[in-house]
N, C-alpha and C positions, 0 to 999 in steps of 0.2 A: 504493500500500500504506500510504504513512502516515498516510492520513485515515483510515484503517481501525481503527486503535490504539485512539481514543478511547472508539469505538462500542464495542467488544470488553471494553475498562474499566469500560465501563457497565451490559453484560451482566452482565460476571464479579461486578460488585458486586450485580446485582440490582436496581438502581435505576432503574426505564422513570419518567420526570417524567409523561409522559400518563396514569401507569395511579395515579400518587398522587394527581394533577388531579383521577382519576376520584373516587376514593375520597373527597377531601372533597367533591365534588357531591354524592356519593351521605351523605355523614354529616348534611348537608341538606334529605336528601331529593329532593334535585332530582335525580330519576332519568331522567328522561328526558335532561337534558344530560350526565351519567354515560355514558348509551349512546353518545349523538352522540358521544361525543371520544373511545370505547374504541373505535367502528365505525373512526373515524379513523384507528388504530394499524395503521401498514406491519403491523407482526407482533404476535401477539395469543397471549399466556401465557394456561395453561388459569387463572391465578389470575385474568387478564382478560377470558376469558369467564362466569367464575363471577360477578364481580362482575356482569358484563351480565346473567346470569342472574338475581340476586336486583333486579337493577334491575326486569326486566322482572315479576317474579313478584309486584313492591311496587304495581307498575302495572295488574296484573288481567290482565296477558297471557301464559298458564301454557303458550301453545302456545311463544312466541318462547323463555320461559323452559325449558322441558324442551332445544330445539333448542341453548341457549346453556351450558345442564351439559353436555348430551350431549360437544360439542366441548372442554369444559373436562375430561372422562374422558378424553380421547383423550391429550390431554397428560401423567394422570398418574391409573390407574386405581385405584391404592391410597388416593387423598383421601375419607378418612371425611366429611368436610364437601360433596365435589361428590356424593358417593353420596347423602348425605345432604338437600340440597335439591334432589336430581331426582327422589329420590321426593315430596317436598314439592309439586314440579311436579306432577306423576304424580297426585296424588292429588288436586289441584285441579282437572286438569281432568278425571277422574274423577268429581268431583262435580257439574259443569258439561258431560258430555256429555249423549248419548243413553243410551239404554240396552243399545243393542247394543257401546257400543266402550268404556262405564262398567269393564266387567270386567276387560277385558283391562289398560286403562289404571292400574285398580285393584291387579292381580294387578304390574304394572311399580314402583308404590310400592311395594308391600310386599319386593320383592327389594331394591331400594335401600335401604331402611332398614333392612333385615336385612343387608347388605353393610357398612352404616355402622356396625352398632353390632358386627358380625364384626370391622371393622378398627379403632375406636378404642371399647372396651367400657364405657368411665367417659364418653361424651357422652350428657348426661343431653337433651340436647332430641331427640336423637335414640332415645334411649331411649322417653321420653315419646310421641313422632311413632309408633312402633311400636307403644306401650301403645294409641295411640287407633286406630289399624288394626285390631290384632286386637282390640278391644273394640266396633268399630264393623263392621268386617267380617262376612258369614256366612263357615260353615263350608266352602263349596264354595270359598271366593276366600284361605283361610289365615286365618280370621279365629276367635276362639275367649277366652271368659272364660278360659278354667282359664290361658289364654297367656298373657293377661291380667295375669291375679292373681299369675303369677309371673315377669311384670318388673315390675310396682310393688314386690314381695318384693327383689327384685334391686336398684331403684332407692332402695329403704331407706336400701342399702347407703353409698350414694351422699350423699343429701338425704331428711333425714326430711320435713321439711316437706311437699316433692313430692310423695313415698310418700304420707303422709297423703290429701294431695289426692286421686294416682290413688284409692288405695282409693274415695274418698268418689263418683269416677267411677262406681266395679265396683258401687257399691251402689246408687247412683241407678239403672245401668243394670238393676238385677236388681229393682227398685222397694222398696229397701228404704229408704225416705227417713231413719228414723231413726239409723240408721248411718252415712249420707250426711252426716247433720248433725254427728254427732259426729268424724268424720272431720275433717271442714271446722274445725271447732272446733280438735279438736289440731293443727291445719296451724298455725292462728293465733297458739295458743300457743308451740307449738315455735319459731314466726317472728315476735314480737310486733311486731318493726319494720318487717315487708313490708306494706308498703300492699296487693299483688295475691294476697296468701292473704286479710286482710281483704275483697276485693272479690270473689272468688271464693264468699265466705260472702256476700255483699250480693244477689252475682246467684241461689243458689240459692233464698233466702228469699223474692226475687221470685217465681220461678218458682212455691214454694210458695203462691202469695196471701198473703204475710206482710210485709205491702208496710210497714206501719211499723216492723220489724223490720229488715228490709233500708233503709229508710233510713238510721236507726240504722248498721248497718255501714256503708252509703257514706258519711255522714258521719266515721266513725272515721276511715275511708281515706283524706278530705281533709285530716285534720287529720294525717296521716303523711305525707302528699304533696301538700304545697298547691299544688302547683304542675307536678301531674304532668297532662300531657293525658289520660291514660289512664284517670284518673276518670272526666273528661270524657264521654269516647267507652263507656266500660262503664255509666255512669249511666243515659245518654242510649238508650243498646240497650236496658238492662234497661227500661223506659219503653214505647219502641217496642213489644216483645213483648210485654208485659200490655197495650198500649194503653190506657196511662194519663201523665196529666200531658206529653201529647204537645207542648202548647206551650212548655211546662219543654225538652222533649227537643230541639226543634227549636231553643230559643236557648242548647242547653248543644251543639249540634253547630256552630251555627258559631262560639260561640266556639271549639271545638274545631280547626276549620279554619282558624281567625287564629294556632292557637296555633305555639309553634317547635316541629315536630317532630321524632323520632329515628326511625331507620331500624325501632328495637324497636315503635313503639306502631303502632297501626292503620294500614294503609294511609288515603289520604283521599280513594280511589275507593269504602270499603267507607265511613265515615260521609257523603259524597254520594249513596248507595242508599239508607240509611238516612233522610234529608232526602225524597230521593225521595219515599219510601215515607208520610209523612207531608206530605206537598206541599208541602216546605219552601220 
């Protein structure tokens, strides 16, 4: 019985060392040794499979990832956040099935993000994850503008900035590109010192053909964040997609790939696709 004390102090304090290990692999990046040492864990807290889960989800593998929330619910069904990245899961590989099991898997995010933002009403990524469901959904799967338009109303409440943004989404989606612009604009203003409402205004003016326009922003953005990868990687796609200045894109991706990344910016299974796709 008395070896037994310690382990019990350890509990009670909440302190597992294997599952902090995890945590800094994973603030590294290094997700996959994040798994290997949480797999390792005699006993496994739904906070440690959650983390397994975002490991996996960083990794491009949305099946391992939905199976690793899932068990992380199990532990603890009221967690706005596991709700929250299993629809994330959900919707990835949603995007990446067929089209027979698209719907279904579809129709499983949207309950999860609708559960998260039921249990914690002020997470705004989770707000946002919904906004682009039903913005990007049809109507048969829950999907719908006017639902749309009133949680970016809702997400105002929140983050103007943000709001700005969705808006500038609802209106692109509806092809009203000039309001889309002006959207984009007051994001920028409202947030002069966010580099990624500047880059969000970089990428649409691409999309526009407004390519010296949108350099112009991506350069602002660098000189807000000199040293953010994220320029990086949004430059280097916006490039990609118009199919211009591809050898630009190609040596702005692997510096991307050298660079030190955070758990926040791109996966770097998704700028590797992107190298791909230009036969980097």
């Amino acid at each position: 019985m008395v070896g037994l004390f310690p382990a019990l102090l350890v509990l009670a304090a909440g302190a597992i060392p294997e599952l902090d290990q995890a945590r800094q692999l994973f603030a590294k990046t290094d997700f996959q040794a994040a798994v290997k040492l949480i797999e390792g864990m005699p006993q496994k807290t739904g906070a440690a499979y959650e983390l397994m889960g975002r490991s996996h989800y960083l990794m491009g593998d949305y099946k391992k990832a939905t199976q690793a929330f899932e068990k992380a619910l199990v532990d603890d069904r009221s967690n706005a956040a596991y709700h929250h990245w299993l629809g994330r899961a959900w919707g990835r590989r949603a995007e990446t099935s067929s089209p027979f099991t698209a719907p279904g898997y579809a129709s499983k995010a949207r309950q999860h993000f609708e559960q998260a933002v039921e249990l914690d009403p002020e997470n705004r990524e989770a707000l946002a994850d919904l906004f682009e469901y039903y913005l990007e959904a049809p109507g048969f799967l829950g999907g719908g503008f006017d639902k749309a338009a009133a949680l970016a109303d809702r997400i105002g409440r929140l983050d103007s900035a943000g709001a700005h943004f969705l808006q500038s989404r609802l209106a692109e989606k509806r092809k009203d590109f000039n309001r889309a612009e002006q959207a984009l604009r007051r994001a920028v203003a409202v947030a002069p010192g966010q580099a990624s409402r500047v880059i969000d205004l970089a990428k649409f003016l691409a999309k526009q053909g407004r390519h010296q326009e949108s350099e112009q922003a991506f350069a602002q953005a660098e000189a807000l964040a000199p040293d953010s990868p994220k320029v990086l990687f949004e430059r280097a796609e916006a490039y990609v997609q118009s199919r211009r200045n591809l050898g630009e894109a190609r040596q702005l991706l692997k510096r991307y790939l050298k660079s030190r990344l955070a758990p926040e910016d791109p996966p770097r299974h998704q700028a590797e696709k992107l190298l791909k796709q230009i036969g980097g």
